[in-house]
C-alpha positions in Angstrom: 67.8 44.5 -38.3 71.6 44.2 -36.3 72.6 46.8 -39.4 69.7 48.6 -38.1 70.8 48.6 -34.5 74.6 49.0 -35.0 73.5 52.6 -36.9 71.5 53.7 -33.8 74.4 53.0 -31.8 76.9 55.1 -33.7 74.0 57.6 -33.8 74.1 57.5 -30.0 77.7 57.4 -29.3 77.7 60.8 -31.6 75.0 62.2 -29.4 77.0 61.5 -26.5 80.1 63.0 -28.1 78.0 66.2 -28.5 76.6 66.7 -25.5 79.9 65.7 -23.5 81.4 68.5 -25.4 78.7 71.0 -24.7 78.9 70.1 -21.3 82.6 70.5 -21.0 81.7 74.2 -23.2 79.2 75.4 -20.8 81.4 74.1 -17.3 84.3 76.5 -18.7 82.5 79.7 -19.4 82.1 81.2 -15.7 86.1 80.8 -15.4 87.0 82.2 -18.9 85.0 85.5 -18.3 83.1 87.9 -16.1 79.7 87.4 -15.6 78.9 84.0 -17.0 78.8 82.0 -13.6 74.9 81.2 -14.8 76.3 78.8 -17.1 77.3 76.1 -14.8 73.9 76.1 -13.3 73.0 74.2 -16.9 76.6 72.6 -17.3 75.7 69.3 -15.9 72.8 69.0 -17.9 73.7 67.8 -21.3 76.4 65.1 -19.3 73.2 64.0 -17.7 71.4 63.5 -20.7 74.7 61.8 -22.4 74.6 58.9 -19.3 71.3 58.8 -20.0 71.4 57.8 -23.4 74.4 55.3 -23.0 72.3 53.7 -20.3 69.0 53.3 -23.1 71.3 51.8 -26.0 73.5 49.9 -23.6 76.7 52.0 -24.1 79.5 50.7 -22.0 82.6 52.5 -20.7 81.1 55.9 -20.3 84.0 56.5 -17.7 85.6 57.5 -21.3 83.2 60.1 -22.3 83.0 61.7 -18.3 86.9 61.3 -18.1 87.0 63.5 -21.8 84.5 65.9 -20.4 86.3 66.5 -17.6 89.4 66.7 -18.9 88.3 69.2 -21.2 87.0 71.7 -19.0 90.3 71.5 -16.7 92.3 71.7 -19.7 90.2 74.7 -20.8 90.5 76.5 -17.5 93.7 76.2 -16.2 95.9 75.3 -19.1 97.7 78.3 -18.1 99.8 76.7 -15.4 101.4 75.2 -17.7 103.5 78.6 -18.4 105.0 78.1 -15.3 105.5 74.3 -14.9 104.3 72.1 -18.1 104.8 68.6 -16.0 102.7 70.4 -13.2 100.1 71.6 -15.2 99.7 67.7 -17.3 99.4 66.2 -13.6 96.8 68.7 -12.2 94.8 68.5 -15.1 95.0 65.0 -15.8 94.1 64.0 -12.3 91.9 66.8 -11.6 89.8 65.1 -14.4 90.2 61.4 -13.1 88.9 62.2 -10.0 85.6 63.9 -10.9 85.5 61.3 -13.2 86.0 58.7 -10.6 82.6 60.5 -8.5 80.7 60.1 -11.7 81.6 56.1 -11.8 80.7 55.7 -8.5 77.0 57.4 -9.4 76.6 55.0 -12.4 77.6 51.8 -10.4 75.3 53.2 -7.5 72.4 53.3 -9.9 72.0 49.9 -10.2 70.9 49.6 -6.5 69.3 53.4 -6.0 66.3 53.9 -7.5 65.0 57.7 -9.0 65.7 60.4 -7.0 68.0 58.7 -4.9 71.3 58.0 -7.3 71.0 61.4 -8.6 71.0 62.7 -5.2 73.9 60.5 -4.1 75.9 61.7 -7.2 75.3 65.7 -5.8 76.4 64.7 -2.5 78.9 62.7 -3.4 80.4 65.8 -5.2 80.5 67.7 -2.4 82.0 65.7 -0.2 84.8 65.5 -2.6 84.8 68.9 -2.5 85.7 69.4 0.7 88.0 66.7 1.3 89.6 67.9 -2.3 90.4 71.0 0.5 92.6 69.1 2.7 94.5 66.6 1.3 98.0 66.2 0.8 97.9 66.5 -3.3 95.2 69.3 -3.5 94.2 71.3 -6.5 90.5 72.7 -5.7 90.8 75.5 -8.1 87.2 74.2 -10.1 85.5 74.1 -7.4 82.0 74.1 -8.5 81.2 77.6 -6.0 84.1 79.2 -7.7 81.8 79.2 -11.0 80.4 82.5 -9.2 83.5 84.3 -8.7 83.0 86.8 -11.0 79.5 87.3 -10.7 79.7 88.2 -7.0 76.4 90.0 -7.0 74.5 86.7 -7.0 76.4 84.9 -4.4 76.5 87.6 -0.9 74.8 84.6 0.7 78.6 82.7 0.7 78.8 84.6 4.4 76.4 81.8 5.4 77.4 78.8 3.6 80.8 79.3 2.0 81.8 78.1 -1.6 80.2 74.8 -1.3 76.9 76.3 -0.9 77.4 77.9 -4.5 78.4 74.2 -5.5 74.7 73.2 -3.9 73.3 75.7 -5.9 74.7 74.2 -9.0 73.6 71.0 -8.2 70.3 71.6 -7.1 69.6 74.1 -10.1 71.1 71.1 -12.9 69.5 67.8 -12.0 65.9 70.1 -11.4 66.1 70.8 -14.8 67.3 67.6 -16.0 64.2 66.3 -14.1 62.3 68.4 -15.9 63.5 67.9 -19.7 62.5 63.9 -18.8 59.3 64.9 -17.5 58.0 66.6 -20.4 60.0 64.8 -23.0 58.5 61.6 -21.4 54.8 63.4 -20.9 55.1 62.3 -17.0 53.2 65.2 -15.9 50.0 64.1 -18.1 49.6 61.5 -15.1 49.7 64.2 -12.3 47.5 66.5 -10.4 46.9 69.9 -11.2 48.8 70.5 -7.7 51.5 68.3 -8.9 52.2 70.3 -11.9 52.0 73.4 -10.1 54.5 72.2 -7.2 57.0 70.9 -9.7 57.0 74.1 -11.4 57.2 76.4 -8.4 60.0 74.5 -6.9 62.1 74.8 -9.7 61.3 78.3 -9.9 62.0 78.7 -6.6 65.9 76.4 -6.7 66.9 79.0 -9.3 65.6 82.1 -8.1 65.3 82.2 -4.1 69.6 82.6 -4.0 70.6 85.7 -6.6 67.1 87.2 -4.3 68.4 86.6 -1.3 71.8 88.0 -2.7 70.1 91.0 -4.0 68.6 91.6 -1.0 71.7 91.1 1.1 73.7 93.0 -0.7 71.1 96.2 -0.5 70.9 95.9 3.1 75.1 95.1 3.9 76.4 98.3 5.2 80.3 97.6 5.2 81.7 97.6 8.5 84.1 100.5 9.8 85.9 99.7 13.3 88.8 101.9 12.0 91.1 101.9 9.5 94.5 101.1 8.1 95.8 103.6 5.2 97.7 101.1 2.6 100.1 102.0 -0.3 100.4 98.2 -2.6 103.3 98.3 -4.6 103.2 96.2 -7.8 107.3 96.4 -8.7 106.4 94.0 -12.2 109.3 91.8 -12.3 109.2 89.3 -15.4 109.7 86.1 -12.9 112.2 84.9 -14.2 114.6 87.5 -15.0 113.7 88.3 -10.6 114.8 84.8 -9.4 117.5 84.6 -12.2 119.5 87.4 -13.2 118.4 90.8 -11.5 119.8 91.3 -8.8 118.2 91.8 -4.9 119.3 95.1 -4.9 118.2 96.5 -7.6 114.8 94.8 -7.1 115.0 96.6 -3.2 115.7 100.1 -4.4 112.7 99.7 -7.4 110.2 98.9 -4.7 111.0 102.1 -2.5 111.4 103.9 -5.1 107.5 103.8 -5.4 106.7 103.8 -1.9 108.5 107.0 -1.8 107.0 108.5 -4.7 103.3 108.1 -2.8 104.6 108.9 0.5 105.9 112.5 -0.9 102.5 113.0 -1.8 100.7 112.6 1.2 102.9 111.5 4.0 100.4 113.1 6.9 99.6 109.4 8.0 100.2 106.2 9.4 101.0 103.7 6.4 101.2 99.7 5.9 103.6 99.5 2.7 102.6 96.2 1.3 104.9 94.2 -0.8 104.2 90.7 -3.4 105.1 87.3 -2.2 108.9 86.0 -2.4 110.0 89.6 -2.9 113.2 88.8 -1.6 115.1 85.5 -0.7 118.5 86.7 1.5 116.6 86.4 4.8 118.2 83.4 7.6 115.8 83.2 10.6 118.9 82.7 12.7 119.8 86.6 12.2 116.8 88.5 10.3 118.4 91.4 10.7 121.8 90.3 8.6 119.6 90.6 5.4 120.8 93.2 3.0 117.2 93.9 2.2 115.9 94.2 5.6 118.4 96.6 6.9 117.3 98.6 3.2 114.0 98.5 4.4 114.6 99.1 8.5 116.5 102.0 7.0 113.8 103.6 4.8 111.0 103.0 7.5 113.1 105.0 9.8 113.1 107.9 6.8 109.3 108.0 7.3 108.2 107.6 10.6 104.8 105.9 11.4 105.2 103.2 8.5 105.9 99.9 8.6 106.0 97.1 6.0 104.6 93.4 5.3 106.1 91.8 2.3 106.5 87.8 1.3 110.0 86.5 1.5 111.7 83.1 1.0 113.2 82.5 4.0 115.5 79.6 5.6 117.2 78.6 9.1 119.9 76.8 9.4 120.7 74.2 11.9 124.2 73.1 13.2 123.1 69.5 14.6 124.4 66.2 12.8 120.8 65.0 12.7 118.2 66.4 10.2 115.9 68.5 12.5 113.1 67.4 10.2 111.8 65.5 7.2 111.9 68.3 4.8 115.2 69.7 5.9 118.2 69.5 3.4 121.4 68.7 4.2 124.2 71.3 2.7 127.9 69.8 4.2 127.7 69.5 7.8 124.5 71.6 8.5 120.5 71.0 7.7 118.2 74.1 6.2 115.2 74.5 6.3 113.0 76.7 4.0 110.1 78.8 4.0 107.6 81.0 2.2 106.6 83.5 4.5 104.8 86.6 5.1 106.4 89.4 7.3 105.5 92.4 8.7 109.0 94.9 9.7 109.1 97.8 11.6 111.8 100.5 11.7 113.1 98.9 14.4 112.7 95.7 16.9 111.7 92.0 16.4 110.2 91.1 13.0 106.4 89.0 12.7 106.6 85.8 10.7 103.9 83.5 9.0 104.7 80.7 7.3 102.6 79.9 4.5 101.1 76.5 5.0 99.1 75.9 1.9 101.6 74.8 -0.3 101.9 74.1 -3.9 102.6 70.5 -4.4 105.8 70.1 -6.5 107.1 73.6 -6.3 106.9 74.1 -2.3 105.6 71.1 -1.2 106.9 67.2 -1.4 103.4 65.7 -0.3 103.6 62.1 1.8 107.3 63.0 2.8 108.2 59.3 4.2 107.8 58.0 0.6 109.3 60.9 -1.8 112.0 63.0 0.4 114.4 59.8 0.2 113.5 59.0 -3.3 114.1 62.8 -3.7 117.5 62.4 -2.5 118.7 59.4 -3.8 118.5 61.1 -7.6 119.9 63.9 -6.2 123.0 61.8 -5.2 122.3 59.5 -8.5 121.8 62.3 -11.1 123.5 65.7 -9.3 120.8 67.9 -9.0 119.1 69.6 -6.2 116.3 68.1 -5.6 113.0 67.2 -8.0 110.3 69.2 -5.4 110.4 71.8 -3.4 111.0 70.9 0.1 108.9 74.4 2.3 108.0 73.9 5.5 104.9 75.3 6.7 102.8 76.2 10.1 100.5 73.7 11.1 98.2 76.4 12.3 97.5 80.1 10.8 98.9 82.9 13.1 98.5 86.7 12.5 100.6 89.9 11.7 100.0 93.0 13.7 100.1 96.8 12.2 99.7 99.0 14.8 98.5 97.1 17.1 95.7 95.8 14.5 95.7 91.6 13.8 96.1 91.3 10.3 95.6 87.5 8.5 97.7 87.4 5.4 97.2 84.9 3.1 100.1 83.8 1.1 99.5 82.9 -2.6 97.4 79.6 -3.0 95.9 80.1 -0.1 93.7 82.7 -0.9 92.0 79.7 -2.5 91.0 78.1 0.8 87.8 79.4 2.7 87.8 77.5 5.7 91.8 78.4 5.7 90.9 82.4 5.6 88.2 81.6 8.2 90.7 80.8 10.8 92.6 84.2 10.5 89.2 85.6 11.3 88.5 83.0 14.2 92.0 84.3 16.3 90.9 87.9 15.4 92.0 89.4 12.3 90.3 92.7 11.3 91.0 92.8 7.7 92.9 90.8 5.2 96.1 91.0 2.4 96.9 88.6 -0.1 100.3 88.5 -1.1 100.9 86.5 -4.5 103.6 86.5 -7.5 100.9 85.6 -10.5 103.3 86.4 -13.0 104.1 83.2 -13.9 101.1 82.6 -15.6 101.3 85.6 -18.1 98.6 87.2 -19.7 96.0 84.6 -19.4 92.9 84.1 -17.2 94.8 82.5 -14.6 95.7 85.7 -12.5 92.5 87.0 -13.1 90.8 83.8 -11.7 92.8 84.3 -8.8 92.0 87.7 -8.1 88.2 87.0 -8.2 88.7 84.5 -5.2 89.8 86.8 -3.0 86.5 88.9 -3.7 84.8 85.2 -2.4 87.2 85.2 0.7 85.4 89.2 1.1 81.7 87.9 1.2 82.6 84.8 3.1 84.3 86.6 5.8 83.3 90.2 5.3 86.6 91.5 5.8 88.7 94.4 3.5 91.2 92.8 1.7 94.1 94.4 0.5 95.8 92.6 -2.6 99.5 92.8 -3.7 101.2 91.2 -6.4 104.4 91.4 -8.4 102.5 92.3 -11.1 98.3 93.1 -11.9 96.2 92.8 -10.4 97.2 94.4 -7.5 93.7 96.0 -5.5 91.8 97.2 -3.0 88.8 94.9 -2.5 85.4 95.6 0.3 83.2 93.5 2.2 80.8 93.1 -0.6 83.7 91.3 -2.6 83.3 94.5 -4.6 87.0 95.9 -6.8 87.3 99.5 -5.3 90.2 100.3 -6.8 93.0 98.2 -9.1 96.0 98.0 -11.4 96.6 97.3 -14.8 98.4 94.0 -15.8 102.2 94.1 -16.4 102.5 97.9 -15.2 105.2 98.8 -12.6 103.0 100.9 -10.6 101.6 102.1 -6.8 98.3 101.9 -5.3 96.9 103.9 -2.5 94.0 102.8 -0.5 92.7 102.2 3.0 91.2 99.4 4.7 88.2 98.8 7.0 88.9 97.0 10.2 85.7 94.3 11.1 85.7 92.6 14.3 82.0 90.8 13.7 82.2 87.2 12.7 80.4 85.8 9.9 78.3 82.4 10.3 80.5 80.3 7.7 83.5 81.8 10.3 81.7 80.6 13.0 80.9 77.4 11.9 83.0 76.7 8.9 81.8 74.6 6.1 78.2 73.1 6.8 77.6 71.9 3.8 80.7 70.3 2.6 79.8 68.5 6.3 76.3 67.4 6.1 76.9 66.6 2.1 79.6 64.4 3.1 77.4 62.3 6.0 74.6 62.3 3.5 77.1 60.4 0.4 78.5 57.9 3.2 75.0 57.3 4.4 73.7 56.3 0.8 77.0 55.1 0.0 76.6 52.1 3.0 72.6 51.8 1.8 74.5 51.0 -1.8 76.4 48.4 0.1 73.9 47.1 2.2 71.9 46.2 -1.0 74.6 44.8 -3.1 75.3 42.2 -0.3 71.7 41.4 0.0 71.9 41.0 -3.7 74.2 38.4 -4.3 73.5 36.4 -1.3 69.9 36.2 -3.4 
């Protein structure tokens, strides 16, 4: 008998092992390629089933077997960042995984005072909140974010204008633990017990959690006429710099007269309009705020602008100011002999003459831009600078605390910088003090030829539906693009070409309801996981004091 029951154990912990794996198989898909974002609508399910079976055969530490799901699927899907910074990319993924599979141990623990329904809703919720506080905290990495499943399958998601990425992670959940309710109904014959309306009204909801939203997409995106309050004729350049050899060995110059060079090959084509020349991010990194106009590259630019009347360009720069005070003028400021700098990654929109615009980006990479809970690691940061003679372990940019626009022509333009094309509720706030239309300026070289530039691309198209705004995308290298409303591709590059790209975008003035009201769900998912969360409490204390 115990030989017996030590072989249906290992038979179990290899079931668990399987279906872990499948889950981790089936989570992956929608960010690996096009089209599959229906997979993570059933990627929960066989994790589900694997909890379920170490709960029958008294399986403990399934924290293991979540934590090597999850680590899995992370490691799957963004593996890539690694290309640029290996330490980086072990961090992200590693804690990326420990913190799902922190939600998941909280949902078994709560289990053993929520009964049915209950737990499993408390584990959906509880996801969600994490979501969205994943969104704005000081180490953030919400780039598997369960909504971003749908990224490439934008025809089943034109709803996000309403509810925002965490309504596609709803959908997930809502579509995985209905089915998971009904393998354990008919594998356990449950519905032999119920009424003929029963039956009939656990079917049809089911039906109804994975149907009623690609519908209502359908439906929406039959009816959405793109909005036209004007428009702004664009020309992207995509100047293909191998990063490294950029920010190590060419020279600014050089770099300055490629990008003109095809800005004037499109402009002697057709050179009868108006033009916003649009440039990557960190294209160039000679600019002091103290005295713009001292830059090499700007008087380049000021000086080809004035060549073609009517043009004007927004490009991403690294940019610093210097301060001549004995104190530093902030946490993140470094101190080079008797002065303090501080640095920048910023957008900026140049004319042929007159003040430049400035945005600061101010969702920052943490390590490479951003040294997160500055009283702690800026002076442990510079005491093994002093120690070991380098310049400093993490980047030290300093961002706005609140987004601010760039105007073409008089036209309010919110450009995203990078990473933050990752961040809906970010973009929303272009759109809340009045941007028209949308760029995204990024440098997704780094990663190479993997899915990691094409994952970004896809969530701008979100930031499209969400705020149903024209966005125009540049980066050093593919894909640079043109994107609508609909979060539809109207026109693109090709990876690693050194190329142009001509285009126009709508200008939209109507607001959607996720800009309005930002994200509802993230907000009633989180009430709803602290509300069962103190229920959990209430009945553990009751518990022990019986």
């Amino acid at each position: 008998m115990p030989h017996r029951c030590l072989k249906m154990k290992k038979n179990s912990r290899l079931s668990i092992i399987l279906l872990c794996l499948l889950s981790a198989v089936l989570l992956s898909l929608p960010w690996l390629a096009k089209g599959l974002g229906f997979f993570a609508l059933v990627g929960f399910i066989p994790l589900l089933l694997a909890d379920q079976i170490a709960d029958r055969n008294g399986i403990k530490k399934f924290w293991l077997y979540s934590f090597a799901t999850f680590l899995v699927w992370n490691a799957v899907t963004t593996f890539w960042v690694a290309l640029a910074t290996v330490g980086g990319a072990v961090f992200a993924i590693v804690a990326n995984a420990l913190q799902m599979c922190l939600v998941w141990s909280l949902f078994r623990h709560a289990k053993r005072y929520l009964s049915g329904i209950s737990a499993y809703i408390f584990l959906a919720a509880l996801w969600l909140a994490f979501e969205r506080q994943y969104f704005a905290a000081e180490i953030s990495w919400p780039w598997l974010t369960l909504g971003h499943a749908f990224a490439q399958s934008t025809s089943l998601i034109q709803w996000y204008e309403y509810t925002g990425t965490l309504g596609g992670s709803l959908w997930i959940w809502l579509s995985n633990l209905s089915l998971f309710a009904a393998i354990n109904v008919f594998s356990k014959k449950s519905w032999v017990r119920w009424t003929m309306v029963a039956r009939w009204s656990f079917v049809l909801a089911i039906v109804l959690v994975l149907s009623v939203p690609p519908i209502c997409s359908c439906r929406i995106l039959n009816r959405y006429e793109c909005q036209s309050e004007g428009r702004v004729d664009v020309i992207i350049a995509q100047p293909n710099f191998d990063p490294y050899e950029k920010f190590q060995s060419l020279r600014q110059s050089e770099q300055t007269a490629v990008l003109l060079s095809l800005y004037d090959a499109e402009l002697q084509k057709d050179s009868t309009s108006n033009v916003l020349l649009l440039a990557p991010e960190t294209f160039t990194g000679d600019i002091v705020l103290n005295d713009i106009d001292a830059s090499p590259t700007v008087h380049s630019i000021r000086r080809f602008l004035r060549a073609h009347p009517g043009s004007e360009m927004l490009l991403g720069a690294s940019t610093y100011k210097y301060y001549d005070q004995r104190s530093a003028p902030s946490l993140l400021a470094r101190q080079i002999g008797n002065r303090y700098v501080t640095s920048h990654n910023s957008a900026m929109i140049i004319g042929p003459e007159g003040d430049a615009e400035l945005y600061h980006k101010s969702k920052l990479v943490v390590g490479t831009e951003l040294t997160p809970f500055p009283r702690i690691f800026v002076p442990l940061d510079n005491w093994l600078s002093e120690k070991l003679g380098y310049a400093g372990l993490m980047g030290r940019c300093e961002g706005q605390e609140e987004v601010s626009l760039l105007h073409y022509d008089n036209v309010p333009i919110g450009a995203a910088v990078c990473y933050e094309s990752v961040f809906g509720e970010h973009c929303a706030e272009y759109v809340k003090k009045g941007a028209q239309a949308l760029v995204v300026i990024t440098n997704d070289a780094w990663w190479g030829d993997t899915p990691g530039y094409r994952q970004h691309l896809s969530y701008s198209c979100l930031r499209a539906i969400e705020l149903r705004r024209d966005i125009a995308r540049c980066g050093n290298t593919g894909i640079s693009c043109f994107i609508n409303q609909k979060g539809e591709i109207v026109s693109a590059t090709d990876w690693w070409v050194r190329t142009s790209l001509r285009g126009s975008i709508n200008l939209n003035q109507q607001k959607t309801f996720f800009a309005e009201n930002g994200d509802i769900v993230g907000r009633v998912s989180t009430l709803v996981a602290l509300l069962l969360a103190a229920l959990c409490l209430m009945m553990a204390l009751k518990s022990r004091r019986s």
